[in-house]
C-alpha positions as CSV (number, residue, x, y, z in Angstrom):
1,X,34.1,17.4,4.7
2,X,33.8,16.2,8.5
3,X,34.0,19.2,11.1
4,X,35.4,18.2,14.4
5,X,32.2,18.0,16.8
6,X,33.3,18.9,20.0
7,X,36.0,21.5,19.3
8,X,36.5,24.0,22.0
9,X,35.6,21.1,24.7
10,X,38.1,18.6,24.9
11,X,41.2,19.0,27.1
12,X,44.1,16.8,27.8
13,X,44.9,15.3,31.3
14,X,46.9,18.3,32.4
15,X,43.6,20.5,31.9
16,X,44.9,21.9,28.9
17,X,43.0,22.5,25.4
18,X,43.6,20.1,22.6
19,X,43.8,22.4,19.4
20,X,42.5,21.1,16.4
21,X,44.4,20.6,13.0
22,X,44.4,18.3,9.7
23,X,46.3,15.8,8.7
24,X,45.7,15.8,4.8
25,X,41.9,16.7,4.6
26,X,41.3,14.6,8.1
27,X,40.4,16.9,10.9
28,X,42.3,16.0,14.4
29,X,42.3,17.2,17.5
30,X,46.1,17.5,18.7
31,X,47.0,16.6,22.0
32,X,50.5,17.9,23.5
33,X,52.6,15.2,24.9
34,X,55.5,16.7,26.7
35,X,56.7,18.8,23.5
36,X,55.2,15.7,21.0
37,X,52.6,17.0,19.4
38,X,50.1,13.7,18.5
39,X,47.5,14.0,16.3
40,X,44.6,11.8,17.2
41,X,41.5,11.4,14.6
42,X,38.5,13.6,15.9
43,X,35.9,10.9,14.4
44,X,37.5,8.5,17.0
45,X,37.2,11.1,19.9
46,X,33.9,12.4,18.7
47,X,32.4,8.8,18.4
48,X,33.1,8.1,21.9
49,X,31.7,11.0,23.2
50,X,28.7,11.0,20.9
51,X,28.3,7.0,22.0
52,X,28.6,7.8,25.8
53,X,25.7,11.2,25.4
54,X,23.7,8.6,23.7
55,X,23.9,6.0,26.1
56,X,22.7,8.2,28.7
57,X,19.3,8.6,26.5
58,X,18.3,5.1,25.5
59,X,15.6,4.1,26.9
60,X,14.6,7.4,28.2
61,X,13.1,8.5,25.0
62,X,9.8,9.5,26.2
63,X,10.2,11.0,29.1
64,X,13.0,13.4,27.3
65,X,10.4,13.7,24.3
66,X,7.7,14.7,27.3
67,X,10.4,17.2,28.6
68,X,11.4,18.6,25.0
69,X,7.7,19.2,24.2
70,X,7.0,21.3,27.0
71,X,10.2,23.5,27.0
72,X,9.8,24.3,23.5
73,X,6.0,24.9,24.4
74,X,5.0,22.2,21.7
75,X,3.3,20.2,24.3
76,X,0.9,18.6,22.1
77,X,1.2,14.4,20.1
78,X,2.7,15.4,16.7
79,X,5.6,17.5,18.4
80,X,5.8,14.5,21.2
81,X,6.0,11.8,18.7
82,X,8.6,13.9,16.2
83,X,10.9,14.3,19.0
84,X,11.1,11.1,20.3
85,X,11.5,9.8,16.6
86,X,14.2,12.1,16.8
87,X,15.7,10.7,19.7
88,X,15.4,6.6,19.0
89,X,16.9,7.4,15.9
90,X,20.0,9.6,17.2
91,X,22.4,7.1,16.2
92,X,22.1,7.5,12.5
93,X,22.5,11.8,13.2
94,X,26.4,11.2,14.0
95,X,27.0,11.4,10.6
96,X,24.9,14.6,9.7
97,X,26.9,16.2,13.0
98,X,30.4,15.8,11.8
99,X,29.5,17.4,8.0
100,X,28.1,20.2,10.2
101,X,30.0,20.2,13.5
102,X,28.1,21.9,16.5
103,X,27.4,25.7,16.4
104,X,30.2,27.6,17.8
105,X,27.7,29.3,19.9
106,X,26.5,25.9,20.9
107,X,29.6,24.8,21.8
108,X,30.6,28.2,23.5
109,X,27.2,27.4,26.0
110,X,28.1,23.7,26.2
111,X,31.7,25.0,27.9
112,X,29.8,27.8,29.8
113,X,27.4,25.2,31.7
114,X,30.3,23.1,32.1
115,X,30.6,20.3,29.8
116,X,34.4,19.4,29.0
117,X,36.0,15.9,27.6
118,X,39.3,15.0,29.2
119,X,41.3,12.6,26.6
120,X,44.4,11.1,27.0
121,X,47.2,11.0,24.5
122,X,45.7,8.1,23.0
123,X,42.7,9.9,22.3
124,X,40.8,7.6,24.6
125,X,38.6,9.8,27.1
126,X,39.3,9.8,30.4
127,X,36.5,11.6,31.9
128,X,33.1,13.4,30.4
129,X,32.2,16.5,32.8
130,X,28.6,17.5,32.1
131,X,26.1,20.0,33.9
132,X,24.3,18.1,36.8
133,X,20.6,18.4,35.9
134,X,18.4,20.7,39.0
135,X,15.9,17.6,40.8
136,X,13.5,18.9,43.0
137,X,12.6,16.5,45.6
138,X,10.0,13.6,44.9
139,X,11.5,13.8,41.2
C-alpha cells in the first residue's frame, strides 16, 4: 500500500500542517480550507516534490556520488560508481518510496534542518523550503 512520503513536512499557505488521512485505501494529505476539509492525493503532492529534489540532481551525479563517497568514508571506485548508479537512476526509486514512505526519524531530521513543502488547497506546491548547503569560499 503507498505511504504518504513527505508526512510531517507539508504545510498549507497559512503555515499550518496538512494532516494526513485516506480516502478508501488512497492515502491523502488533507488541507483545511476555511472549515472545508479537501483531501488532495499524496502521490500527486509527493510527485512534485520528488520531481523538483530530483531536478536539483541531474546532472550533478558525480560530483554528489564524489561527495556521498567521502562522507560515508567509502571513498574508493566501486562505492563511487554504486552511488552514482543510484543517483542517475532515482527516478525509477519513487515507486519503492511510497510502499515505504521516509523514516519517521528521517522525516523528524528533514523538519529539524528545515525542509517544509507549502501546498495550496489544490495540492499544487507553492514553495519547497530546504536547508541552504555551508560553501566555503573558492567552492
Amino acid at each position: 500500500m503507498a505511504q504518504p512520503i513527505f508526512e510531517g513536512l507539508i504545510f498549507d499557505e497559512n503555515d499550518q500542517l496538512v494532516e494526513v488521512g485516506f480516502v478508501g485505501t488512497e492515502p491523502c494529505y488533507i488541507v483545511n480550507d476555511a472549515g472545508f476539509k479537501r483531501h488532495i492525493s499524496s502521490e500527486y503532492v509527493d510527485r512534485q516534490i520528488w520531481e523538483f529534489m530530483t531536478a536539483q540532481i541531474k546532472g550533478k551525479e558525480d560530483l554528489l556520488a564524489d561527495e556521498t563517497a567521502k562522507m560515508l568514508g567509502q571513498d574508493d571506485l566501486f562505492s563511487h560508481a554504486l552511488i552514482e548508479s543510484q543517483l542517475k537512476n532515482v527516478d525509477q526509486q519513487f515507486e519503492n518510496l511510497q510502499k515505504t514512505g521516509i523514516p519517521a526519524e528521517g522525516r523528524t531530521y528533514l523538519g529539524m534542518m528545515g525542509f517544509k513543502v507549502v501546498i495550496n488547497v489544490h495540492g499544487e506546491v507553492v514553495r519547497v523550503d530546504q536547508p541552504a548547503a555551508s560553501s566555503q569560499e573558492g567552492e
